[in-house]
Every structure is written in structure tokens, then in C-alpha cells.
N, CA, C and O atoms as a GROMACS GRO file, in nm:
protein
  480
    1UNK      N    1  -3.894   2.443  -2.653
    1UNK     CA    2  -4.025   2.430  -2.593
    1UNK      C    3  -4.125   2.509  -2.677
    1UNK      O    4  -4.113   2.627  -2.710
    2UNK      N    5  -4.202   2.445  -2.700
    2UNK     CA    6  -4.360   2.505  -2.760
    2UNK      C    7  -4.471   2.512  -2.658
    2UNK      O    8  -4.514   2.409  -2.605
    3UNK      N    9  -4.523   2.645  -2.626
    3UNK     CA   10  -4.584   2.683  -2.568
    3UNK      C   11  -4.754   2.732  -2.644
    3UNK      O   12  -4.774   2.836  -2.707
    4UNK      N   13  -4.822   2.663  -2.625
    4UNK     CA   14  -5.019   2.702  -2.659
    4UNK      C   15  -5.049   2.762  -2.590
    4UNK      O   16  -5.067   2.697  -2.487
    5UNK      N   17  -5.076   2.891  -2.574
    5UNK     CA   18  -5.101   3.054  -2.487
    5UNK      C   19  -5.300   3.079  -2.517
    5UNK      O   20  -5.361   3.123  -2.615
    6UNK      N   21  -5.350   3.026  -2.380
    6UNK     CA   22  -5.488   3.042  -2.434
    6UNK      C   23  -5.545   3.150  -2.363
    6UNK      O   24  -5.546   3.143  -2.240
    7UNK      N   25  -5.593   3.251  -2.421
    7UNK     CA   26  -5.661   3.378  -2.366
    7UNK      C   27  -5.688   3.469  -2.422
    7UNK      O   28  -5.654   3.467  -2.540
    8UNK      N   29  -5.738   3.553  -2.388
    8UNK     CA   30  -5.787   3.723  -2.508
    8UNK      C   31  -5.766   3.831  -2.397
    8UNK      O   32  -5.822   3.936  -2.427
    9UNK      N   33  -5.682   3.835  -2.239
    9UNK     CA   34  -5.661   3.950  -2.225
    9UNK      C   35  -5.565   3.986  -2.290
    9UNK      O   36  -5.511   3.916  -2.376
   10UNK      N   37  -5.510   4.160  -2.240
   10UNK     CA   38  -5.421   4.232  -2.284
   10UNK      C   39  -5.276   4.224  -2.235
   10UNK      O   40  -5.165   4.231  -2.289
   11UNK      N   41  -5.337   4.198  -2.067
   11UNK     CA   42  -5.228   4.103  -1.977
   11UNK      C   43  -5.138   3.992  -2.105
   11UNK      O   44  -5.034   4.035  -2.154
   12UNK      N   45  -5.172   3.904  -2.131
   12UNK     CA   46  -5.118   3.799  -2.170
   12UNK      C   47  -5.030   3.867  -2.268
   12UNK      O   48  -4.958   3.778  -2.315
   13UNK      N   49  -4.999   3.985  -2.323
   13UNK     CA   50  -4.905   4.020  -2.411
   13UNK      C   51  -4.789   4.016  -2.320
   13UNK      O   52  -4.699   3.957  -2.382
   14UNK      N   53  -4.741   4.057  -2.181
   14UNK     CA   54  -4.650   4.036  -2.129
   14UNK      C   55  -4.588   3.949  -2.110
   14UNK      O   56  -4.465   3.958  -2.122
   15UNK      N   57  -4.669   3.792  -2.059
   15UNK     CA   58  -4.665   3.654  -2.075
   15UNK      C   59  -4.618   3.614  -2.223
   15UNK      O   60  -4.532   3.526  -2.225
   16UNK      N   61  -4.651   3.651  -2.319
   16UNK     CA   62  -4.631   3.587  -2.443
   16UNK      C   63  -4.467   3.680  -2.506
   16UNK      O   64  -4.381   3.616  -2.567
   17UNK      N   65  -4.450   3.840  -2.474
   17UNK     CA   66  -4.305   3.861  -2.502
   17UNK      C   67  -4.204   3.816  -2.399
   17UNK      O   68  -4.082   3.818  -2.419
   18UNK      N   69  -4.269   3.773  -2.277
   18UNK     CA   70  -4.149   3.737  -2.188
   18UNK      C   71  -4.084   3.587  -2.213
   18UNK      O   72  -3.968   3.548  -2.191
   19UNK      N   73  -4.196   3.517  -2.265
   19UNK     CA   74  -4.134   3.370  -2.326
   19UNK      C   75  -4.080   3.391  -2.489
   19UNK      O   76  -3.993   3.328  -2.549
   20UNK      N   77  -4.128   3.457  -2.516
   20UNK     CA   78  -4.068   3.448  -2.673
   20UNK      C   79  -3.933   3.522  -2.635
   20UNK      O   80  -3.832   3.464  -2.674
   21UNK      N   81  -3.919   3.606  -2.585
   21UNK     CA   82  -3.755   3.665  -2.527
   21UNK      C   83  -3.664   3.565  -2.494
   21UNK      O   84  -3.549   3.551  -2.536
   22UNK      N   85  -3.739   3.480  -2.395
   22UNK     CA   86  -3.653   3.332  -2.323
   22UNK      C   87  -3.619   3.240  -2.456
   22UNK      O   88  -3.546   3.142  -2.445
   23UNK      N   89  -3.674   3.274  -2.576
   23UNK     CA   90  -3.633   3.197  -2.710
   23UNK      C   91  -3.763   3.082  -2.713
   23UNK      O   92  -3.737   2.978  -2.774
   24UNK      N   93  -3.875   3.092  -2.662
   24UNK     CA   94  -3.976   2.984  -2.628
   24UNK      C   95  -4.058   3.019  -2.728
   24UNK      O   96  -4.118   3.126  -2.719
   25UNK      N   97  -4.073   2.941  -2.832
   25UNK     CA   98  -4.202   2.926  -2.958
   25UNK      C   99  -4.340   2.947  -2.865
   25UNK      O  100  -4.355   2.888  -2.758
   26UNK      N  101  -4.412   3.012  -2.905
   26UNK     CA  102  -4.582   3.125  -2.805
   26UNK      C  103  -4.656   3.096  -2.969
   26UNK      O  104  -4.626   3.142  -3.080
   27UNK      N  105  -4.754   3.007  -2.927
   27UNK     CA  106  -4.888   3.059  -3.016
   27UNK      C  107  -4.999   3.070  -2.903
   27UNK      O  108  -5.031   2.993  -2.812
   28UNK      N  109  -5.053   3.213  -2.947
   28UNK     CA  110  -5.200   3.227  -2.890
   28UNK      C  111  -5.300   3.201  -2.951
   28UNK      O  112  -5.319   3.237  -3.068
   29UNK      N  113  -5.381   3.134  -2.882
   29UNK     CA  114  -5.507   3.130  -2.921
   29UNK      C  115  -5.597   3.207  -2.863
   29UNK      O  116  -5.563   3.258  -2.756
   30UNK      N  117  -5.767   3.242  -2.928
   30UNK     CA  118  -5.810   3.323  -2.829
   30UNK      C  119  -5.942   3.234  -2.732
   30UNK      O  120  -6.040   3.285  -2.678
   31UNK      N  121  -5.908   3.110  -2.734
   31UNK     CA  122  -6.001   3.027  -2.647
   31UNK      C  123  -6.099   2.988  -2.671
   31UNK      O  124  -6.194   2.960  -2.598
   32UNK      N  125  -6.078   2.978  -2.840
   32UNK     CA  126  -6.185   2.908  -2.912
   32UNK      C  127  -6.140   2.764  -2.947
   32UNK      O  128  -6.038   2.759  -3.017
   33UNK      N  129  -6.188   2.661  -2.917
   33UNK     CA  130  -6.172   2.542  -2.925
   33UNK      C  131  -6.148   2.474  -3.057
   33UNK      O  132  -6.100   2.360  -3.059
   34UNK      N  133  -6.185   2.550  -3.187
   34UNK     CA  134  -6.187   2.537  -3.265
   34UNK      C  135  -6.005   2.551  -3.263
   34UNK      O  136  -5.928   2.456  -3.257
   35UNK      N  137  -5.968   2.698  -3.270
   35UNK     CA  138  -5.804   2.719  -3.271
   35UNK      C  139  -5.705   2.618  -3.167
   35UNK      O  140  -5.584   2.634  -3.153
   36UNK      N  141  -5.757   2.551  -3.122
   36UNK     CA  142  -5.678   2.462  -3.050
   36UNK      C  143  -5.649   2.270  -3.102
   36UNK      O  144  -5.636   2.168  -3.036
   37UNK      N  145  -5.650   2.309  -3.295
   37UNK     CA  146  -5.706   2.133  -3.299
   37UNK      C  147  -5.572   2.069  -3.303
   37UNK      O  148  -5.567   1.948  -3.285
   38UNK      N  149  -5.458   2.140  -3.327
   38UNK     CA  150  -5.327   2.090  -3.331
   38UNK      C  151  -5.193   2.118  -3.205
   38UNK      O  152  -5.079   2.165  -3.199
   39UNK      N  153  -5.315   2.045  -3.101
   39UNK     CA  154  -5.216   2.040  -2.954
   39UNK      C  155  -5.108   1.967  -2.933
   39UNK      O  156  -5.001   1.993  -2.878
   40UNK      N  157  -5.151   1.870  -2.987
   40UNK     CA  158  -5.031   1.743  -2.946
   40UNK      C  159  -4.905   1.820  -3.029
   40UNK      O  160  -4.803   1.752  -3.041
   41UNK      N  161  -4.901   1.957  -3.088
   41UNK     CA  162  -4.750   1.964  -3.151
   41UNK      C  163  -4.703   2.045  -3.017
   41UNK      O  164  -4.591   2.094  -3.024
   42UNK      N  165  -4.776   2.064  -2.896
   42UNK     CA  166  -4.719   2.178  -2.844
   42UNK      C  167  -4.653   2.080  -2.725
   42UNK      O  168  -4.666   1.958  -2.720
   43UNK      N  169  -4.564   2.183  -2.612
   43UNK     CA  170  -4.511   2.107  -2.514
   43UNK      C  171  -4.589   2.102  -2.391
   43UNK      O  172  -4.584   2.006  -2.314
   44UNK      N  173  -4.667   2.215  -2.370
   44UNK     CA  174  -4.718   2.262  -2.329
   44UNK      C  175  -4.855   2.359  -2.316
   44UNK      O  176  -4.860   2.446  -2.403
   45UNK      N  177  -4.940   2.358  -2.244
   45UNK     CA  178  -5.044   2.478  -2.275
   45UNK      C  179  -5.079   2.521  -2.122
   45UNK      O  180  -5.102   2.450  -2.025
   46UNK      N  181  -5.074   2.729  -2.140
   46UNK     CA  182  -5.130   2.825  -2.050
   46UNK      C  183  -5.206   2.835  -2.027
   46UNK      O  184  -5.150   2.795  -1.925
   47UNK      N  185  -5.354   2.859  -1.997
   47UNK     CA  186  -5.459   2.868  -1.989
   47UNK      C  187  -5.525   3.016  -1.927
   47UNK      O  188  -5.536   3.011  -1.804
   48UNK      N  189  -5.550   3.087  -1.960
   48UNK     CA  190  -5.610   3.201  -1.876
   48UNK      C  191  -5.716   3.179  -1.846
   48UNK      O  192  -5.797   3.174  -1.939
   49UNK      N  193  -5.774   3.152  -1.688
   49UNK     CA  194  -5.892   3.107  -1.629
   49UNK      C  195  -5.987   3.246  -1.645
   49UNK      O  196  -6.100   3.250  -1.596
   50UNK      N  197  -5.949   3.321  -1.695
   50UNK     CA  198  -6.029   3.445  -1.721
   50UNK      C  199  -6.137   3.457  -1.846
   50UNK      O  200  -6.227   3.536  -1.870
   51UNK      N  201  -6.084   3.340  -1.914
   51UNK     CA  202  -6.105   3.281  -2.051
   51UNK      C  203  -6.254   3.251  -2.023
   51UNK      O  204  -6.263   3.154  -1.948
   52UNK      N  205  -6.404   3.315  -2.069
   52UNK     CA  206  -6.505   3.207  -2.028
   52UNK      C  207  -6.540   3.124  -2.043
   52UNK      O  208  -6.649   3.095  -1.994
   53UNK      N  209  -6.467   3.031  -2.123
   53UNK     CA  210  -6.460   2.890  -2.151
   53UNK      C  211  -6.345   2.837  -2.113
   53UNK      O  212  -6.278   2.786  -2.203
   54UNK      N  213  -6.289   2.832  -1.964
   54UNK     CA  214  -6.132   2.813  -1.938
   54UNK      C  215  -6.178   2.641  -1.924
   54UNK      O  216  -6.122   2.541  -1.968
   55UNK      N  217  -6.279   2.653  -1.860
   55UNK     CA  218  -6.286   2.505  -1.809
   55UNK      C  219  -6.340   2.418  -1.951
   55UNK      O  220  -6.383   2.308  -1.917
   56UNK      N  221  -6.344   2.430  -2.033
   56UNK     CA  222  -6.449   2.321  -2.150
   56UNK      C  223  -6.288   2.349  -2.238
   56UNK      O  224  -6.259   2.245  -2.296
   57UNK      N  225  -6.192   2.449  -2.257
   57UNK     CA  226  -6.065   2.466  -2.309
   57UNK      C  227  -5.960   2.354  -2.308
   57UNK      O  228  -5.882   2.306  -2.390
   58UNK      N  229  -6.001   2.328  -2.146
   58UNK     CA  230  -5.860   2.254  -2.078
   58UNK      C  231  -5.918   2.147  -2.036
   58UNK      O  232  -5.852   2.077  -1.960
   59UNK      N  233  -6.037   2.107  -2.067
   59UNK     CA  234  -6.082   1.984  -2.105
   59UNK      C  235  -6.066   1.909  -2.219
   59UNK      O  236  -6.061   1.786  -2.213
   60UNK      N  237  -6.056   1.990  -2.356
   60UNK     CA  238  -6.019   1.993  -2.482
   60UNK      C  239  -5.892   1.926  -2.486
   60UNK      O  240  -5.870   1.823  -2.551
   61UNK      N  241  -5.782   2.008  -2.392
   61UNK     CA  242  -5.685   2.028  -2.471
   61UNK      C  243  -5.659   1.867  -2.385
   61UNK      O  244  -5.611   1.771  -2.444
   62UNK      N  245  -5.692   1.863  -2.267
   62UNK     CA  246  -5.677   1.729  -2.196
   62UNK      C  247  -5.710   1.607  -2.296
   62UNK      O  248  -5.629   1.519  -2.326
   63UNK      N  249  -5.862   1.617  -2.350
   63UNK     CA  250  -5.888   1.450  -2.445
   63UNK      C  251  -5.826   1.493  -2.554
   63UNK      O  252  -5.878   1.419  -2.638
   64UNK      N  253  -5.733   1.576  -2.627
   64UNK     CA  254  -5.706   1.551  -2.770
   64UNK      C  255  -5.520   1.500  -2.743
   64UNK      O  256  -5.461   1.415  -2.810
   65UNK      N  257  -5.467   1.573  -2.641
   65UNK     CA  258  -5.354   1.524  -2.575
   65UNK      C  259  -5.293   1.514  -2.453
   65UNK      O  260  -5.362   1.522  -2.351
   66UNK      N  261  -5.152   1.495  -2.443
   66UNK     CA  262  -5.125   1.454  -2.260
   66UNK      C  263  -5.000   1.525  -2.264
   66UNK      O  264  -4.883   1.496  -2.236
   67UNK      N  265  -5.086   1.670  -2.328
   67UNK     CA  266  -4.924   1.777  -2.270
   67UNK      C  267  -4.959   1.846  -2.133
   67UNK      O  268  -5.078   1.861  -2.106
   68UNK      N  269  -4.861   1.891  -2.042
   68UNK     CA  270  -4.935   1.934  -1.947
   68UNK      C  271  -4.999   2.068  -1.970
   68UNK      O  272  -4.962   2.136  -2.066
   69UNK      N  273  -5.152   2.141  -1.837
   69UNK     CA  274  -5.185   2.229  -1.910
   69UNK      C  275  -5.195   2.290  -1.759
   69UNK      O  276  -5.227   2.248  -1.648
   70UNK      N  277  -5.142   2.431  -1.826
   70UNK     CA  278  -5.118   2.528  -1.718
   70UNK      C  279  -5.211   2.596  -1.679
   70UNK      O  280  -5.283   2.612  -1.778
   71UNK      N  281  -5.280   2.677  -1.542
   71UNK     CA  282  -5.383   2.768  -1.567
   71UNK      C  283  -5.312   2.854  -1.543
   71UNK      O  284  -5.220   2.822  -1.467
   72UNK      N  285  -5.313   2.980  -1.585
   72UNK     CA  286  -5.308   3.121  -1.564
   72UNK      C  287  -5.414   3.222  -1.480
   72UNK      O  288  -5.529   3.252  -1.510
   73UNK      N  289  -5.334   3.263  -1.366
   73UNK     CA  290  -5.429   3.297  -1.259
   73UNK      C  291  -5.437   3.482  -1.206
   73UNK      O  292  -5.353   3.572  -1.200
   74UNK      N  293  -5.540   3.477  -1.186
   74UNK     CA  294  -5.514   3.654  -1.172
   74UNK      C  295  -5.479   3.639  -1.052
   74UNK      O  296  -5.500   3.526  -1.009
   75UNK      N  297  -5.410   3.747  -0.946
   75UNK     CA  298  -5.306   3.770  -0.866
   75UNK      C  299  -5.394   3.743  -0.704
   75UNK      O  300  -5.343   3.710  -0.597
   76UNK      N  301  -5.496   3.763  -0.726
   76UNK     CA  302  -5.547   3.715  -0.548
   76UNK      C  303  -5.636   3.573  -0.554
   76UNK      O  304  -5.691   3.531  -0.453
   77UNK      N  305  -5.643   3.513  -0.663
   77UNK     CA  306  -5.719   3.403  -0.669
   77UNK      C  307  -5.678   3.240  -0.612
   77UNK      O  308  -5.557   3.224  -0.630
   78UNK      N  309  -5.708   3.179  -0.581
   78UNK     CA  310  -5.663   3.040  -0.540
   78UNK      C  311  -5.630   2.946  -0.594
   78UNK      O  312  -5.712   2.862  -0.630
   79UNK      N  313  -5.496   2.933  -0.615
   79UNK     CA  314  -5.410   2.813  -0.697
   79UNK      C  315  -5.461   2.678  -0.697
   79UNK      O  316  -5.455   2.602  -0.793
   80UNK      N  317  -5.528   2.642  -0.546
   80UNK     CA  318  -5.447   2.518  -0.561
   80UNK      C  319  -5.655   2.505  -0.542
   80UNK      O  320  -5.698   2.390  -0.541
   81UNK      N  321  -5.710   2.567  -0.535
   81UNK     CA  322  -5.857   2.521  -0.580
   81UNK      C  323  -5.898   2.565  -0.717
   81UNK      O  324  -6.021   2.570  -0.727
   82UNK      N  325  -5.828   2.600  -0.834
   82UNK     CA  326  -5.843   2.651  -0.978
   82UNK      C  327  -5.752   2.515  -0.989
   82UNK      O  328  -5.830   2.447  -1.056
   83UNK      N  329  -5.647   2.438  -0.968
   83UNK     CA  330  -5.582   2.348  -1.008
   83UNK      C  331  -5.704   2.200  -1.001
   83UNK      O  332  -5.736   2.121  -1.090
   84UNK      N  333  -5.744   2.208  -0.868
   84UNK     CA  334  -5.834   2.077  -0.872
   84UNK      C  335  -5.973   2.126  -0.910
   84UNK      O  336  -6.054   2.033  -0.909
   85UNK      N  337  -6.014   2.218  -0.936
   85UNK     CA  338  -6.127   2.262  -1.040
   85UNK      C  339  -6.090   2.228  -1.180
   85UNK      O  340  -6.172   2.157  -1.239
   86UNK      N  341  -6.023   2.251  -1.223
   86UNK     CA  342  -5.975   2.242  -1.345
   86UNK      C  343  -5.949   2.130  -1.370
   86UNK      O  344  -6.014   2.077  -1.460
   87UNK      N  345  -5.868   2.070  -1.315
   87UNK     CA  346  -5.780   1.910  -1.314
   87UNK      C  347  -5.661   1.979  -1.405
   87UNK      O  348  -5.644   1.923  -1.513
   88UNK      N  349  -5.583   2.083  -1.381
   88UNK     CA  350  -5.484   2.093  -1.474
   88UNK      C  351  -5.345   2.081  -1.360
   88UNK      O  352  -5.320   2.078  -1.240
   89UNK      N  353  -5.309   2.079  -1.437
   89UNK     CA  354  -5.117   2.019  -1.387
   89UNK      C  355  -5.055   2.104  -1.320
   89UNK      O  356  -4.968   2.052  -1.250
   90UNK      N  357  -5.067   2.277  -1.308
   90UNK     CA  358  -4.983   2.336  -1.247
   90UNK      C  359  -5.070   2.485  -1.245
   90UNK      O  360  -5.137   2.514  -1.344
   91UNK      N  361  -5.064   2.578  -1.124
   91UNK     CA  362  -5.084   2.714  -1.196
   91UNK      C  363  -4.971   2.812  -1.208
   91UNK      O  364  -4.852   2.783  -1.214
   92UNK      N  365  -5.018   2.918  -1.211
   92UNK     CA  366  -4.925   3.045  -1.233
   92UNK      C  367  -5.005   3.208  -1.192
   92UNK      O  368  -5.122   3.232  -1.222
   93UNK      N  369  -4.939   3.281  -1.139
   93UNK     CA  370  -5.029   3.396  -1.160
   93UNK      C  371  -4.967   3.483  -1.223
   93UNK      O  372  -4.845   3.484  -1.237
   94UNK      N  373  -5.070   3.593  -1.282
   94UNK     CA  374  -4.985   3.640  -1.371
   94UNK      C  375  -4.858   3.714  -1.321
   94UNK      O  376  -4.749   3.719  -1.376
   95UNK      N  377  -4.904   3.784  -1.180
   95UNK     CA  378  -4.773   3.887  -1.136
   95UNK      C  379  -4.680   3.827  -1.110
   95UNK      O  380  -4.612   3.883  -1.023
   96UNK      N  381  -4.622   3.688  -1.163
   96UNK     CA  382  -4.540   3.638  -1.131
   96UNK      C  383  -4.429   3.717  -1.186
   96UNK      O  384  -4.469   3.809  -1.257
   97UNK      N  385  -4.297   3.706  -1.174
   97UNK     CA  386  -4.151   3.760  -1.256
   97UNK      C  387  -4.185   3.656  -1.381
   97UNK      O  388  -4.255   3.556  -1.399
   98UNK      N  389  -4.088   3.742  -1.460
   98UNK     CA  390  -4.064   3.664  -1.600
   98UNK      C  391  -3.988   3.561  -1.563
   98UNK      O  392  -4.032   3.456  -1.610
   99UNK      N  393  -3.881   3.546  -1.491
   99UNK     CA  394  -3.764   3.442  -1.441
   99UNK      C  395  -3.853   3.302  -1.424
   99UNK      O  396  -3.845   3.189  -1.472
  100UNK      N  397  -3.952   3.377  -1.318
  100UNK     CA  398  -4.030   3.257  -1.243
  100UNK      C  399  -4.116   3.199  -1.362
  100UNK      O  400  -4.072   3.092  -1.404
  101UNK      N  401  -4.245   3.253  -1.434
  101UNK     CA  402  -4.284   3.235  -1.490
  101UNK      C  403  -4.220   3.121  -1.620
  101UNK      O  404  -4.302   3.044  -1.669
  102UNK      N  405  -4.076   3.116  -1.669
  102UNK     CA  406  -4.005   3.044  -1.735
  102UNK      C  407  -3.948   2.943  -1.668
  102UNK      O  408  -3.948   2.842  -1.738
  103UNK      N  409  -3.876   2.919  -1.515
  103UNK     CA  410  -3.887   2.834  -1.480
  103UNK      C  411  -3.965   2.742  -1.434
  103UNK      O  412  -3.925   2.626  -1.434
  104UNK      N  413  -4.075   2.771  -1.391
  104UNK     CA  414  -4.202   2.666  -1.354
  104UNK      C  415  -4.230   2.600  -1.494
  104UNK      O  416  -4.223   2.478  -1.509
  105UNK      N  417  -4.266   2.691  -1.602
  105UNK     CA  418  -4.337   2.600  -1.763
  105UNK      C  419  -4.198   2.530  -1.777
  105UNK      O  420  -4.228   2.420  -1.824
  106UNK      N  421  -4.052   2.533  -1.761
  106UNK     CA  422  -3.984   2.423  -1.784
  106UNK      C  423  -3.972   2.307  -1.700
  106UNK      O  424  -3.970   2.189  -1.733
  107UNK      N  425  -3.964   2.373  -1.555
  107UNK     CA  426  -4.013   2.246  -1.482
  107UNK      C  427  -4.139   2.135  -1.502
  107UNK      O  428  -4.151   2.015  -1.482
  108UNK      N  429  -4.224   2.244  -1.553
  108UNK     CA  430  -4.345   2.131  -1.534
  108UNK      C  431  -4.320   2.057  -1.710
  108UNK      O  432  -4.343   1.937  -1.728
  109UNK      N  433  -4.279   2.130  -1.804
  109UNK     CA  434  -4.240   2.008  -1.900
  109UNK      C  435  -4.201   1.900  -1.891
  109UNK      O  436  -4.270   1.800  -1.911
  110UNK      N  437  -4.047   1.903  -1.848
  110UNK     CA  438  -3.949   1.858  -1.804
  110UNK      C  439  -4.005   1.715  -1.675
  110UNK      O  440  -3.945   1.610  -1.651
  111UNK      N  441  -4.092   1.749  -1.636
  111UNK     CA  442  -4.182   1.631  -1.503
  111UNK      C  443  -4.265   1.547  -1.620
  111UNK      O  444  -4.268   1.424  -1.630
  112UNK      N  445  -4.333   1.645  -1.709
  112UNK     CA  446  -4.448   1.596  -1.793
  112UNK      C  447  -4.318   1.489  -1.876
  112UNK      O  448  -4.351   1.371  -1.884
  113UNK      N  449  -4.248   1.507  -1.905
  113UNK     CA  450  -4.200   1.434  -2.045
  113UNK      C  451  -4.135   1.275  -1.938
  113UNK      O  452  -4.122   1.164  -1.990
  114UNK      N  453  -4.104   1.305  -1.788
  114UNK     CA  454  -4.065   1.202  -1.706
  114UNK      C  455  -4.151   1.141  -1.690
  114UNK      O  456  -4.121   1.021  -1.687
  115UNK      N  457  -4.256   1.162  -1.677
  115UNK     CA  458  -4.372   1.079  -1.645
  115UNK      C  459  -4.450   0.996  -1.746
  115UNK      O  460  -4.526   0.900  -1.732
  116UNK      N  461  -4.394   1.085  -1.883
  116UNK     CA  462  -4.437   0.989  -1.996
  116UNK      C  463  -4.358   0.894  -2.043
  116UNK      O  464  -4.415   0.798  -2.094
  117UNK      N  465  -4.253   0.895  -2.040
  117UNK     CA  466  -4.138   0.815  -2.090
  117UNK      C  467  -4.127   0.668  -1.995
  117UNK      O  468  -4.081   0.669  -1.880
  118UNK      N  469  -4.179   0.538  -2.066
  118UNK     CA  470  -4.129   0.413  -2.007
  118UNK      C  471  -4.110   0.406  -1.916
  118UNK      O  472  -4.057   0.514  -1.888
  119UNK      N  473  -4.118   0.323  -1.794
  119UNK     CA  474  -4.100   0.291  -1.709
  119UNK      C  475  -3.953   0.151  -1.757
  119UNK      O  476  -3.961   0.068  -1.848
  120UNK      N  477  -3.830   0.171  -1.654
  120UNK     CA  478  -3.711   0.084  -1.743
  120UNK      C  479  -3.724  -0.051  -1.622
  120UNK      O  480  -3.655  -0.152  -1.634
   0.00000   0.00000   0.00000
């Protein structure tokens, strides 16, 4: 799994050694749209809504490809109204466990790649 890590907190260093530990390829970007022109290689993308361009980011990363894109959420904020604000595929907060945090980005791959693949 290739993971696109978009954000500039300090937080996100935890997020980015806890997947690279799990053996998960992490590039960060720092949420400049510019650093994001080669998405379609990734499996996936994080998003830190903290980002002040979270929303014009994950709009980006939406028209250039159809990987799913995660938001990254600070710990009292609202999932499931940052999900349909956003239009992104799944959230996360950060205080999640590392465990959790690695199983949800494989689940939601793992859905993303079902949903793309043919209908038989």
C-alpha cells in the first residue's frame, strides 16, 4: 500500500512512523497542490483537515484520480459532517491507536479497489 500523507502538523509524524513501521510506503506532502501531481501512483490519500487548504486538496486529489481520500481529524471534531463536507471516503482521528489507524486505511483500500474492479 502507498499512502499520500497531506499536512504540515507535527502530529502527523506519529501517523507517518506508525505506517511506515506497518511496512506502508508514506509520502508527505505539505498541502500544496502543486506536490500532489502524481496521485494516481498512490493507493490511497490522508488528508489533515487542519491543512488550510484541506478542502481545494481533496478536491484535487478527487479530479486527478479515484483513489480513496481520507480526512484526518483532530480528536473532538465531527466525522461524519467533515466526511460530507469534504465528499471524502472515510475519516480518522488522530488519537486513534496505530492498530486502528492501519486497519481502517486497509479496509478502505481494499472496498476502494472492489468497487473499481468490473462488475462480472
Amino acid at each position: 500500500m502507498r499512502v499520500l500523507l497531506c499536512g504540515n502538523d507535527v502530529l502527523l509524524r506519529n501517523v507517518r512512523l506508525a505506517l511506515a513501521d506497518a511496512g506502508i510506503d508514506v509520502t508527505v506532502v505539505r498541502g500544496d497542490l502543486e506536490d500532489a501531481d502524481h496521485v494516481v501512483a498512490f493507493s490511497l490519500a490522508l488528508v489533515d483537515v487542519t491543512v488550510p487548504q484541506a478542502e481545494r486538496v481533496c478536491q484535487y486529489i478527487q479530479r486527478k484520480s479515484e483513489i480513496p481520500v481520507v480526512a484526518l481529524l483532530g480528536a473532538g471534531e465531527d466525522g461524519w459532517g467533515r466526511v460530507e463536507a469534504l465528499k471524502v471516503d472515510g475519516y480518522l482521528h488522530r488519537t486513534a491507536t496505530r492498530n486502528e489507524i492501519i486497519a481502517r486505511l486497509k479496509a478502505i483500500e481494499r472496498r476502494g479497489r472492489v468497487h473499481s474492479s468490473p462488475v462480472k
